[in-house]
N, C-alpha and C positions, 0 to 999 in steps of 0.2 A: 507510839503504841502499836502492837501488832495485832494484825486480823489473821482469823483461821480461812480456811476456805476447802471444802470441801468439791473436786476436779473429778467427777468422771468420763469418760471415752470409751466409744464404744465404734464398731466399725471391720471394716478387710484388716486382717492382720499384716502388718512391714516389716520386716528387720529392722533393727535401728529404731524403733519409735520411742522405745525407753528411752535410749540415750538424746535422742532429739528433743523430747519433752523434757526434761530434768537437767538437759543443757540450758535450756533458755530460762528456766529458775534459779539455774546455778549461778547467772549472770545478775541475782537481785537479790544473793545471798540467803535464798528459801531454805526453811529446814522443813524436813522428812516424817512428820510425826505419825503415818500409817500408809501404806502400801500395797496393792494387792491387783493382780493379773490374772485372767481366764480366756480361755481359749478352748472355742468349739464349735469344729470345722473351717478354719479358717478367720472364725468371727471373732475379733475382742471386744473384750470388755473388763476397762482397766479403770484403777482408782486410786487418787491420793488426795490423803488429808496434807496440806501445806499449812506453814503458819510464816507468812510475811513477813520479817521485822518490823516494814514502816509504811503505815495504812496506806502514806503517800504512795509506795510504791502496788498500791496492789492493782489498779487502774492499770497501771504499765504493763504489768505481768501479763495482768488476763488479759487486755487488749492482744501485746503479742503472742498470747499462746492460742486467742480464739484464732486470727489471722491466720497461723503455721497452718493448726490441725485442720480450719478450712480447706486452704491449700490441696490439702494430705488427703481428703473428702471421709473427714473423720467427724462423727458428731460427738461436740463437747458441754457440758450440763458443768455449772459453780453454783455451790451453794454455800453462803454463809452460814458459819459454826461459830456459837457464841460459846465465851470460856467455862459458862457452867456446863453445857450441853455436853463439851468438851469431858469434862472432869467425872457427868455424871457416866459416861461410855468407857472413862479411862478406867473406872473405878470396879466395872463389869465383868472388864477383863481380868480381873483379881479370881472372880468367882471360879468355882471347882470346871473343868471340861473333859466332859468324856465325848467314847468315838460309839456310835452305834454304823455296824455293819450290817447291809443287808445283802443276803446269799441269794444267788436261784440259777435256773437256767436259762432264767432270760429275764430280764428288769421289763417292768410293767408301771402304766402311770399310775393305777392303782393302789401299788405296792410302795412307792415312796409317798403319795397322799396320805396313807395309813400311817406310815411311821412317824409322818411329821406331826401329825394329828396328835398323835400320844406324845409326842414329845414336847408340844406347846400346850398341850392339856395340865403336861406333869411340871411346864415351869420351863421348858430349856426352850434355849434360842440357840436355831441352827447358823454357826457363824459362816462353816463350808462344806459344799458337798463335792466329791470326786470322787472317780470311776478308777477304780483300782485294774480290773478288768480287762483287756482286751476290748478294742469295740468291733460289734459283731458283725457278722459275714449278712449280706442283703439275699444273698442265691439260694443261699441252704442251713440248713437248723444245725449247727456241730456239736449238739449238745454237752457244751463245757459249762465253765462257773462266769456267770455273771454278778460283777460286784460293786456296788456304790458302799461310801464310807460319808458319814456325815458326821462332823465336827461338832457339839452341840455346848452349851455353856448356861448355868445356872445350878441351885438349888433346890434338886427335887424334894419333897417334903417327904414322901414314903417311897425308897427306892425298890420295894420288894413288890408291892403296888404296881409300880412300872415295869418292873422284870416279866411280871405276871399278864399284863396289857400285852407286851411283845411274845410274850409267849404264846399267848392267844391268837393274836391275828397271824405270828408264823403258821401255828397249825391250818388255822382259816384259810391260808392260802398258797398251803403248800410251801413257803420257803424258810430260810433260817434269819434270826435275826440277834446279833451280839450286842451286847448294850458293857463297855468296860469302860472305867476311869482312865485318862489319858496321862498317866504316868509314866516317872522318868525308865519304868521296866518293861514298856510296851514291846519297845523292837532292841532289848537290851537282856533277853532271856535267852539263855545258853545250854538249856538241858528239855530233852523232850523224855518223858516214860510212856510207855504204851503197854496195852491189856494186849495180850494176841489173841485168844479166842474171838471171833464175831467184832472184831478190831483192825487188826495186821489183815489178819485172814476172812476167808469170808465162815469156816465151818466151825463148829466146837471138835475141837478134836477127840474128846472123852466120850462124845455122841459117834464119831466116826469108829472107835474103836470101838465101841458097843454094837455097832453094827456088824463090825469081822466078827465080835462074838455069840451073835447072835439074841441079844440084850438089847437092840436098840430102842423100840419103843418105849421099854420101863426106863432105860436111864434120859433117854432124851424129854422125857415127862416129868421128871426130878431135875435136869440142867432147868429148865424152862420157868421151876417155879423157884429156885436157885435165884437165876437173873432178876427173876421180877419181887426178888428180897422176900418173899414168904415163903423162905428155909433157910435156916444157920446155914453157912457156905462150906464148915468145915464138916461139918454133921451130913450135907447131903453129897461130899465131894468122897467122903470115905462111906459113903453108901454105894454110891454109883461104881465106885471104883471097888468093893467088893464083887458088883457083879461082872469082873472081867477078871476072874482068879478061871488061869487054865490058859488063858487066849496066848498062841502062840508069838515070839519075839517078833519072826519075821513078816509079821503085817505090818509095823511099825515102818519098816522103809515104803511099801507100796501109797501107806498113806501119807508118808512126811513129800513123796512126788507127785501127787494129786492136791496137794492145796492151793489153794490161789489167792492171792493177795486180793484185799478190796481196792475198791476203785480209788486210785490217787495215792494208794501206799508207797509204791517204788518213785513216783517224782516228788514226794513230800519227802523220803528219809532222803533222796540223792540228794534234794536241794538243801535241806538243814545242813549236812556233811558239807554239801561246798560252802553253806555260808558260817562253815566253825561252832556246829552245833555238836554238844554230844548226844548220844540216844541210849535208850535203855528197853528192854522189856523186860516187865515186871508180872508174871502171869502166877495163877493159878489152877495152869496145863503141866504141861512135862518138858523138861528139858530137852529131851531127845529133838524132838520140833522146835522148839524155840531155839536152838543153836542150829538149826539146818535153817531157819529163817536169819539167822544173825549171819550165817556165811554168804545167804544170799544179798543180804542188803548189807551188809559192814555194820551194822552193830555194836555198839563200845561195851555193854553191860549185857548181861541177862539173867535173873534170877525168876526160878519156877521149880514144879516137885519133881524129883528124882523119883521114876517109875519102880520100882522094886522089880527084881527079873531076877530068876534063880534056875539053872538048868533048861535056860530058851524058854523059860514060861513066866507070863505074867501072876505074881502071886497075889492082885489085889490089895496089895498097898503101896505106900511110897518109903523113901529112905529119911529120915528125919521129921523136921517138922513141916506143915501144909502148910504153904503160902497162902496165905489166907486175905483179906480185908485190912486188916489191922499189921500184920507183916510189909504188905504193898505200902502202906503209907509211911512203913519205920524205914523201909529200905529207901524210899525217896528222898527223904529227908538227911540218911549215909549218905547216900552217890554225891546230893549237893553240898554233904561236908566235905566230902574227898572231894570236890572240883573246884571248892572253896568259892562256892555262890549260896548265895541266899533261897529260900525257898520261894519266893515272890521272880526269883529267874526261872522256876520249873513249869516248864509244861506237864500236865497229865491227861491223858484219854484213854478213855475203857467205856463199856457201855452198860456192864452190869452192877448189880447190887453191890458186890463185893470190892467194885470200884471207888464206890462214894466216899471212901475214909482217905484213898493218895487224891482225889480230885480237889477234896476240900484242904489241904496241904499243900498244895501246888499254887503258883500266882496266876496262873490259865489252868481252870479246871476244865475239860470238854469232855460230853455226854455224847459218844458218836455213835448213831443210830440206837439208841440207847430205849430201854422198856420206860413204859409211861413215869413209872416214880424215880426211877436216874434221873428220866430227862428236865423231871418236875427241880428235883433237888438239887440238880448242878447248878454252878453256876450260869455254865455256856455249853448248847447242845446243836448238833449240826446232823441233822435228819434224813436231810433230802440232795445231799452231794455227798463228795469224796470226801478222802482223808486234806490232800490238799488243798480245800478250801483252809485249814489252820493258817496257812499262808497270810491267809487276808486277812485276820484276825492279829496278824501279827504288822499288819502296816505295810504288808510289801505289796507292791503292783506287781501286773504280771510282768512286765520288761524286765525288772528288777530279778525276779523270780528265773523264767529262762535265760536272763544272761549267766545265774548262777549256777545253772543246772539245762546248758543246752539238752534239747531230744537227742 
Protein backbone atom coordinates (compact mmCIF):
# COMPACT_ATOMS: atom_id res chain seq x y z
CA UNK A 1 0.00 0.00 0.00
CA UNK A 2 1.22 3.32 -0.56
CA UNK A 3 1.77 6.51 1.82
CA UNK A 4 1.52 10.10 0.84
CA UNK A 5 3.81 12.36 2.41
CA UNK A 6 3.93 15.81 2.30
CA UNK A 7 8.19 17.12 2.01
CA UNK A 8 8.96 20.69 2.68
CA UNK A 9 12.49 22.62 2.56
CA UNK A 10 13.34 25.59 3.05
CA UNK A 11 16.75 27.15 3.38
CA UNK A 12 20.25 29.18 1.21
CA UNK A 13 19.21 28.53 -2.39
CA UNK A 14 21.86 25.66 -4.62
CA UNK A 15 21.85 24.94 -7.92
CA UNK A 16 21.13 21.54 -8.40
CA UNK A 17 18.85 21.02 -5.35
CA UNK A 18 15.81 19.86 -7.46
CA UNK A 19 17.74 17.54 -9.31
CA UNK A 20 19.39 16.11 -6.03
CA UNK A 21 16.32 15.75 -4.20
CA UNK A 22 14.07 13.97 -6.70
CA UNK A 23 17.11 12.00 -7.73
CA UNK A 24 17.14 10.05 -4.54
CA UNK A 25 13.15 9.56 -4.87
CA UNK A 26 13.68 8.54 -8.36
CA UNK A 27 15.81 5.60 -6.90
CA UNK A 28 12.42 4.28 -4.87
CA UNK A 29 10.24 4.84 -7.68
CA UNK A 30 8.27 8.16 -6.06
CA UNK A 31 5.69 9.69 -8.02
CA UNK A 32 5.05 13.45 -8.29
CA UNK A 33 1.61 14.27 -7.36
CA UNK A 34 2.28 18.28 -6.49
CA UNK A 35 5.31 20.54 -6.85
CA UNK A 36 6.08 23.87 -6.03
CA UNK A 37 9.24 26.40 -5.63
CA UNK A 38 9.87 29.95 -4.27
CA UNK A 39 12.62 31.99 -4.00
CA UNK A 40 13.33 35.32 -2.10
CA UNK A 41 16.46 36.73 -1.92
CA UNK A 42 18.31 33.87 -2.10
CA UNK A 43 16.04 31.98 0.40
CA UNK A 44 13.94 28.85 -0.52
CA UNK A 45 11.19 27.48 0.10
CA UNK A 46 10.27 24.39 -1.80
CA UNK A 47 7.46 21.49 -1.70
CA UNK A 48 6.47 18.15 -2.72
CA UNK A 49 3.53 16.05 -2.26
CA UNK A 50 5.14 12.31 -2.89
CA UNK A 51 3.16 9.21 -2.86
CA UNK A 52 5.52 5.99 -2.14
CA UNK A 53 4.41 2.99 -3.68
CA UNK A 54 5.46 0.79 -0.67
CA UNK A 55 4.91 2.03 2.85
CA UNK A 56 8.00 -0.28 3.39
CA UNK A 57 9.88 1.97 1.56
CA UNK A 58 9.04 5.14 2.97
CA UNK A 59 11.33 4.76 6.25
CA UNK A 60 14.18 4.53 3.51
CA UNK A 61 13.27 7.50 1.55
CA UNK A 62 12.94 10.00 4.44
CA UNK A 63 15.78 8.55 6.29
CA UNK A 64 17.96 9.24 3.12
CA UNK A 65 16.56 12.53 2.13
CA UNK A 66 16.56 13.93 5.92
CA UNK A 67 20.46 12.73 6.01
CA UNK A 68 21.42 14.64 2.31
CA UNK A 69 19.47 17.91 3.10
CA UNK A 70 21.19 17.80 6.48
CA UNK A 71 24.24 17.62 4.74
CA UNK A 72 23.12 20.61 2.41
CA UNK A 73 22.24 22.61 5.97
CA UNK A 74 18.69 22.69 4.52
CA UNK A 75 15.76 22.44 6.98
CA UNK A 76 13.34 19.70 6.03
CA UNK A 77 9.54 19.28 7.78
CA UNK A 78 7.21 15.47 6.43
CA UNK A 79 4.14 15.31 7.05
CA UNK A 80 1.79 12.59 6.61
CA UNK A 81 -1.25 13.00 4.10
CA UNK A 82 -4.02 10.65 4.41
CA UNK A 83 -5.99 9.55 1.12
CA UNK A 84 -9.02 11.41 1.90
CA UNK A 85 -7.22 14.65 2.89
CA UNK A 86 -5.62 13.87 -0.24
CA UNK A 87 -8.83 13.87 -2.49
CA UNK A 88 -10.55 16.46 -0.45
CA UNK A 89 -7.43 19.20 -1.70
CA UNK A 90 -7.46 17.44 -5.21
CA UNK A 91 -11.11 18.05 -5.57
CA UNK A 92 -10.38 22.20 -4.69
CA UNK A 93 -8.51 22.45 -7.43
CA UNK A 94 -11.37 21.87 -9.76
CA UNK A 95 -12.95 25.06 -8.25
CA UNK A 96 -13.18 28.36 -10.43
CA UNK A 97 -9.43 30.62 -9.96
CA UNK A 98 -9.01 34.01 -10.57
CA UNK A 99 -5.89 36.49 -10.38
CA UNK A 100 -6.51 39.71 -8.39
CA UNK A 101 -3.79 42.37 -9.21
CA UNK A 102 -2.60 44.86 -7.03
CA UNK A 103 -1.13 48.22 -8.61
CA UNK A 104 0.68 51.16 -6.87
CA UNK A 105 3.82 52.79 -6.55
CA UNK A 106 5.12 51.03 -4.00
CA UNK A 107 3.55 47.79 -2.27
CA UNK A 108 2.88 48.28 1.37
CA UNK A 109 2.06 45.61 4.05
CA UNK A 110 -1.15 47.21 4.51
CA UNK A 111 -2.26 46.89 1.23
CA UNK A 112 -1.84 43.21 0.67
CA UNK A 113 -3.37 42.47 4.41
CA UNK A 114 -6.48 44.34 2.97
CA UNK A 115 -6.93 42.35 -0.06
CA UNK A 116 -6.43 39.18 1.46
CA UNK A 117 -8.90 40.08 4.09
CA UNK A 118 -11.67 40.43 1.23
CA UNK A 119 -10.77 37.74 -0.35
CA UNK A 120 -11.01 35.12 2.60
CA UNK A 121 -14.09 37.03 3.62
CA UNK A 122 -15.61 36.42 0.11
CA UNK A 123 -14.61 32.57 0.06
CA UNK A 124 -11.26 32.38 -1.89
CA UNK A 125 -8.10 30.89 -0.88
CA UNK A 126 -5.03 32.51 -1.96
CA UNK A 127 -3.09 29.50 -3.65
CA UNK A 128 -0.02 32.03 -4.82
CA UNK A 129 1.29 35.30 -4.67
CA UNK A 130 4.17 36.89 -6.95
CA UNK A 131 5.65 39.99 -7.86
CA UNK A 132 5.19 40.70 -11.37
CA UNK A 133 7.34 43.99 -10.83
CA UNK A 134 10.58 44.82 -10.63
CA UNK A 135 11.94 44.71 -7.06
CA UNK A 136 12.76 48.09 -5.89
CA UNK A 137 15.70 50.41 -5.65
CA UNK A 138 16.70 50.75 -1.61
CA UNK A 139 18.56 54.53 -2.52
CA UNK A 140 15.77 56.42 -4.15
CA UNK A 141 11.84 56.47 -4.75
CA UNK A 142 11.76 55.85 -9.03
CA UNK A 143 8.31 56.28 -9.06
CA UNK A 144 7.33 53.44 -11.34
CA UNK A 145 4.58 50.52 -10.97
CA UNK A 146 4.69 48.25 -8.43
CA UNK A 147 3.02 44.93 -8.75
CA UNK A 148 2.00 41.77 -6.82
CA UNK A 149 -0.44 39.12 -8.49
CA UNK A 150 -2.27 36.79 -6.25
CA UNK A 151 -3.66 33.59 -7.52
CA UNK A 152 -6.88 32.89 -5.46
CA UNK A 153 -9.36 29.72 -5.84
CA UNK A 154 -12.91 29.14 -4.75
CA UNK A 155 -16.57 30.28 -5.11
CA UNK A 156 -17.44 33.58 -4.24
CA UNK A 157 -21.13 33.74 -3.44
CA UNK A 158 -21.68 37.47 -4.78
CA UNK A 159 -18.97 38.62 -7.14
CA UNK A 160 -20.23 42.23 -7.62
CA UNK A 161 -20.19 42.46 -3.66
CA UNK A 162 -16.47 41.65 -4.02
CA UNK A 163 -15.70 43.97 -7.02
CA UNK A 164 -17.36 46.52 -4.82
CA UNK A 165 -15.00 45.75 -1.36
CA UNK A 166 -11.91 46.14 -3.94
CA UNK A 167 -13.09 49.08 -5.14
CA UNK A 168 -13.43 50.50 -2.11
CA UNK A 169 -10.39 49.90 -0.20
CA UNK A 170 -8.47 50.93 -3.93
CA UNK A 171 -9.89 54.36 -3.41
CA UNK A 172 -9.14 54.09 0.58
CA UNK A 173 -5.58 53.74 -0.36
CA UNK A 174 -4.84 55.16 -3.19
CA UNK A 175 -4.06 52.11 -5.39
CA UNK A 176 -5.56 49.98 -8.24
CA UNK A 177 -6.88 46.83 -7.63
CA UNK A 178 -8.06 44.06 -10.63
CA UNK A 179 -10.06 41.20 -9.58
CA UNK A 180 -10.46 38.69 -13.25
CA UNK A 181 -11.15 35.03 -13.75
CA UNK A 182 -8.06 33.21 -14.71
CA UNK A 183 -9.01 32.14 -18.16
CA UNK A 184 -7.61 30.42 -21.10
CA UNK A 185 -7.74 34.51 -22.76
CA UNK A 186 -5.87 36.06 -20.15
CA UNK A 187 -2.45 36.38 -21.90
CA UNK A 188 -4.11 35.05 -25.21
CA UNK A 189 -5.70 38.63 -26.33
CA UNK A 190 -4.50 40.12 -29.49
CA UNK A 191 -6.42 43.24 -30.09
CA UNK A 192 -6.07 46.47 -27.86
CA UNK A 193 -8.81 49.66 -28.75
CA UNK A 194 -8.23 52.84 -27.15
CA UNK A 195 -10.36 56.34 -26.51
CA UNK A 196 -7.76 59.19 -27.26
CA UNK A 197 -9.04 62.01 -25.71
CA UNK A 198 -7.83 62.07 -21.79
CA UNK A 199 -6.56 58.37 -22.80
CA UNK A 200 -3.59 58.24 -25.48
CA UNK A 201 -3.39 61.84 -24.60
CA UNK A 202 -3.37 63.68 -21.67
CA UNK A 203 -5.93 66.95 -23.19
CA UNK A 204 -9.45 66.77 -24.92
CA UNK A 205 -8.73 67.98 -28.02
CA UNK A 206 -12.42 69.66 -28.76
CA UNK A 207 -11.56 71.59 -25.42
CA UNK A 208 -8.23 72.77 -26.95
CA UNK A 209 -9.76 73.86 -30.06
CA UNK A 210 -12.23 75.92 -28.23
CA UNK A 211 -9.75 77.58 -26.68
CA UNK A 212 -8.09 78.97 -30.36
CA UNK A 213 -11.56 79.94 -30.74
CA UNK A 214 -12.05 81.49 -28.05
CA UNK A 215 -15.10 79.12 -26.63
CA UNK A 216 -13.15 77.42 -24.16
CA UNK A 217 -14.76 77.66 -20.99
CA UNK A 218 -18.59 77.04 -22.43
CA UNK A 219 -17.34 73.93 -24.28
CA UNK A 220 -15.09 72.57 -21.72
CA UNK A 221 -18.18 72.88 -19.27
CA UNK A 222 -20.32 70.53 -21.76
CA UNK A 223 -17.08 67.90 -22.45
CA UNK A 224 -17.09 67.69 -18.55
CA UNK A 225 -20.66 66.80 -18.04
CA UNK A 226 -20.41 64.70 -21.49
CA UNK A 227 -17.75 62.45 -19.61
CA UNK A 228 -19.47 62.13 -16.39
CA UNK A 229 -22.68 60.69 -18.69
CA UNK A 230 -25.12 63.56 -17.78
CA UNK A 231 -25.39 64.50 -21.44
CA UNK A 232 -26.30 62.47 -24.61
CA UNK A 233 -22.61 62.37 -26.25
CA UNK A 234 -23.95 62.85 -29.60
CA UNK A 235 -26.22 65.83 -28.61
CA UNK A 236 -23.43 67.65 -26.43
CA UNK A 237 -20.65 66.80 -29.18
CA UNK A 238 -22.65 68.70 -32.04
CA UNK A 239 -23.19 71.43 -29.43
CA UNK A 240 -19.78 72.01 -28.62
CA UNK A 241 -18.63 71.67 -32.05
CA UNK A 242 -21.20 74.24 -33.17
CA UNK A 243 -19.35 76.56 -31.15
CA UNK A 244 -16.03 76.51 -33.35
CA UNK A 245 -17.98 77.46 -36.79
CA UNK A 246 -15.26 80.20 -38.13
CA UNK A 247 -12.04 78.82 -36.11
CA UNK A 248 -9.40 78.81 -38.59
CA UNK A 249 -7.84 75.25 -40.33
CA UNK A 250 -4.44 76.24 -39.52
CA UNK A 251 -4.51 75.91 -35.48
CA UNK A 252 -5.17 72.35 -36.14
CA UNK A 253 -1.42 71.54 -36.71
CA UNK A 254 0.05 73.96 -33.90
CA UNK A 255 -2.30 71.66 -31.66
CA UNK A 256 -1.86 68.21 -33.13
CA UNK A 257 2.32 69.19 -31.94
CA UNK A 258 1.64 70.13 -28.47
CA UNK A 259 -0.17 67.04 -27.39
CA UNK A 260 1.35 64.70 -25.11
CA UNK A 261 0.86 61.27 -24.55
CA UNK A 262 -0.23 60.12 -20.90
CA UNK A 263 2.07 58.47 -18.86
CA UNK A 264 3.01 54.71 -20.12
CA UNK A 265 1.26 55.36 -23.57
CA UNK A 266 4.45 55.06 -25.99
CA UNK A 267 5.89 51.72 -23.88
CA UNK A 268 2.40 50.01 -23.55
CA UNK A 269 1.64 50.45 -27.48
CA UNK A 270 5.67 49.77 -28.36
CA UNK A 271 5.31 46.59 -26.17
CA UNK A 272 1.89 45.19 -27.40
CA UNK A 273 3.42 45.69 -31.23
CA UNK A 274 6.47 43.66 -30.40
CA UNK A 275 4.54 41.07 -28.67
CA UNK A 276 1.97 40.68 -31.92
CA UNK A 277 -0.75 42.75 -30.67
CA UNK A 278 -2.83 44.70 -33.02
CA UNK A 279 -4.12 48.31 -31.83
CA UNK A 280 -6.83 50.58 -32.72
CA UNK A 281 -8.21 53.98 -31.75
CA UNK A 282 -11.64 54.29 -31.64
CA UNK A 283 -12.46 58.09 -30.65
CA UNK A 284 -14.96 60.39 -30.51
CA UNK A 285 -12.25 63.50 -31.51
CA UNK A 286 -11.25 64.01 -35.10
CA UNK A 287 -9.29 62.32 -37.29
CA UNK A 288 -6.93 64.84 -38.17
CA UNK A 289 -5.24 64.06 -34.46
CA UNK A 290 -5.89 60.61 -34.36
CA UNK A 291 -3.89 59.77 -37.47
CA UNK A 292 -0.97 62.19 -36.35
CA UNK A 293 -0.95 59.97 -33.22
CA UNK A 294 -1.21 56.59 -35.29
CA UNK A 295 2.03 57.87 -37.35
CA UNK A 296 3.52 58.57 -34.12
CA UNK A 297 2.92 55.27 -32.40
CA UNK A 298 2.26 52.68 -35.53
CA UNK A 299 -1.22 52.29 -35.15
CA UNK A 300 -3.11 49.48 -37.19
CA UNK A 301 -6.73 51.02 -37.21
CA UNK A 302 -8.27 54.44 -36.38
CA UNK A 303 -11.68 55.39 -36.56
CA UNK A 304 -12.98 59.03 -35.30
CA UNK A 305 -15.26 62.20 -36.82
CA UNK A 306 -14.17 63.78 -39.93
CA UNK A 307 -13.90 67.59 -38.95
CA UNK A 308 -15.86 69.46 -41.82
CA UNK A 309 -13.44 72.26 -43.23
CA UNK A 310 -14.69 74.32 -46.16
CA UNK A 311 -12.41 77.15 -47.57
CA UNK A 312 -9.56 77.03 -44.39
CA UNK A 313 -12.49 77.40 -42.01
CA UNK A 314 -14.00 75.12 -39.51
CA UNK A 315 -17.74 75.01 -40.33
CA UNK A 316 -18.95 73.30 -37.02
CA UNK A 317 -19.76 70.12 -38.08
CA UNK A 318 -18.36 66.86 -38.97
CA UNK A 319 -18.67 64.76 -42.37
CA UNK A 320 -21.06 61.82 -41.84
CA UNK A 321 -22.01 60.15 -39.08
CA UNK A 322 -20.57 60.85 -34.97
CA UNK A 323 -18.64 58.23 -33.55
CA UNK A 324 -20.43 58.03 -30.93
CA UNK A 325 -20.86 55.26 -27.71
CA UNK A 326 -22.71 52.76 -29.54
CA UNK A 327 -20.64 53.16 -32.94
CA UNK A 328 -17.25 52.53 -30.66
CA UNK A 329 -18.63 49.28 -29.44
CA UNK A 330 -19.92 48.11 -33.24
CA UNK A 331 -16.61 48.96 -34.58
CA UNK A 332 -14.81 46.73 -32.04
CA UNK A 333 -16.69 44.09 -32.52
CA UNK A 334 -15.71 44.63 -36.95
CA UNK A 335 -11.87 44.97 -36.21
CA UNK A 336 -12.30 41.53 -34.13
CA UNK A 337 -14.19 40.10 -37.11
CA UNK A 338 -11.58 41.05 -39.52
CA UNK A 339 -8.61 39.74 -37.36
CA UNK A 340 -10.89 36.74 -36.91
CA UNK A 341 -10.70 36.80 -32.75
CA UNK A 342 -13.23 36.62 -30.48
CA UNK A 343 -14.39 39.46 -28.47
CA UNK A 344 -13.12 37.91 -25.10
CA UNK A 345 -9.39 38.60 -27.04
CA UNK A 346 -10.26 42.60 -26.97
CA UNK A 347 -8.96 44.80 -24.89
CA UNK A 348 -10.77 48.26 -24.53
CA UNK A 349 -9.77 51.54 -22.55
CA UNK A 350 -11.45 54.92 -22.55
CA UNK A 351 -12.29 56.83 -19.46
CA UNK A 352 -15.55 58.43 -20.48
CA UNK A 353 -19.30 57.99 -20.52
CA UNK A 354 -19.27 57.36 -23.93
CA UNK A 355 -16.81 54.58 -23.49
CA UNK A 356 -19.03 52.06 -21.33
CA UNK A 357 -20.84 50.39 -24.40
CA UNK A 358 -16.93 49.02 -26.36
CA UNK A 359 -15.72 48.33 -22.57
CA UNK A 360 -18.54 46.20 -21.86
CA UNK A 361 -17.89 44.27 -25.39
CA UNK A 362 -14.50 43.80 -24.84
CA UNK A 363 -13.05 40.67 -22.65
CA UNK A 364 -10.70 43.39 -20.59
CA UNK A 365 -12.80 46.26 -20.13
CA UNK A 366 -10.50 49.24 -18.40
CA UNK A 367 -11.74 52.56 -17.01
CA UNK A 368 -8.28 54.55 -17.19
CA UNK A 369 -8.44 57.60 -14.94
CA UNK A 370 -11.90 57.37 -15.58
CA UNK A 371 -15.07 59.85 -13.85
CA UNK A 372 -16.58 58.25 -10.81
CA UNK A 373 -19.54 56.47 -12.71
CA UNK A 374 -17.07 54.75 -15.54
CA UNK A 375 -14.95 53.83 -13.03
CA UNK A 376 -18.02 52.50 -10.80
CA UNK A 377 -19.32 50.59 -14.09
CA UNK A 378 -16.41 49.00 -15.53
CA UNK A 379 -15.22 46.25 -15.11
CA UNK A 380 -11.35 47.01 -14.42
CA UNK A 381 -10.19 50.73 -13.65
CA UNK A 382 -6.63 51.94 -13.23
CA UNK A 383 -6.59 55.43 -11.54
CA UNK A 384 -3.45 56.11 -9.89
CA UNK A 385 -0.76 54.92 -12.75
CA UNK A 386 -0.09 54.65 -16.30
CA UNK A 387 -1.28 53.22 -19.28
CA UNK A 388 1.21 50.40 -18.98
CA UNK A 389 0.21 49.20 -15.89
CA UNK A 390 -2.41 46.97 -18.66
CA UNK A 391 0.59 45.00 -18.82
CA UNK A 392 0.15 43.41 -15.47
CA UNK A 393 -3.25 42.84 -16.03
CA UNK A 394 -2.38 40.91 -18.67
CA UNK A 395 0.18 38.39 -16.75
CA UNK A 396 3.38 39.63 -17.97
CA UNK A 397 6.21 40.64 -15.57
CA UNK A 398 8.40 43.30 -16.13
CA UNK A 399 11.42 41.23 -17.53
CA UNK A 400 9.00 39.81 -19.82
CA UNK A 401 7.65 43.25 -20.73
CA UNK A 402 11.38 44.98 -21.36
CA UNK A 403 12.85 42.17 -23.14
CA UNK A 404 9.93 42.75 -25.58
CA UNK A 405 10.07 46.30 -25.89
CA UNK A 406 13.79 47.31 -24.67
CA UNK A 407 14.11 51.38 -23.73
Amino acid sequence: MSELVLINVSGRDKPGLTSEITGIMGRYDVRILDIGQAVIHDYLTWGILAEIPDETQASPVIRELLFRLHALDLQVRFAPITEAEYQQWAEGRNRACYMVTLLSRDIKAEQIARVSAITARHGLNIDNITRLSARPSLSHSDNRIACVEFSVRGTPEDLEALRTDFLKIAGDMNVDIAFQEDSIFRRNRRLVVFDMDSTLIEAEVIDELALEAGVGEQVAAITERAMRGELDFSESFAERLALLKGLDESVLEGIAARLTFTEGAEYLIRTLRSLGYRTAILSGGFNYFAHHLQKKLGIDYVYANELEIVDGKVTGRVVGSIVDGARKAQLLLEIAEREKISREQVIAVGDGANDLPMLSQAGLGVAFRAKPLVKESARHAISTLGLDAILYLLGYRESEARLASPD
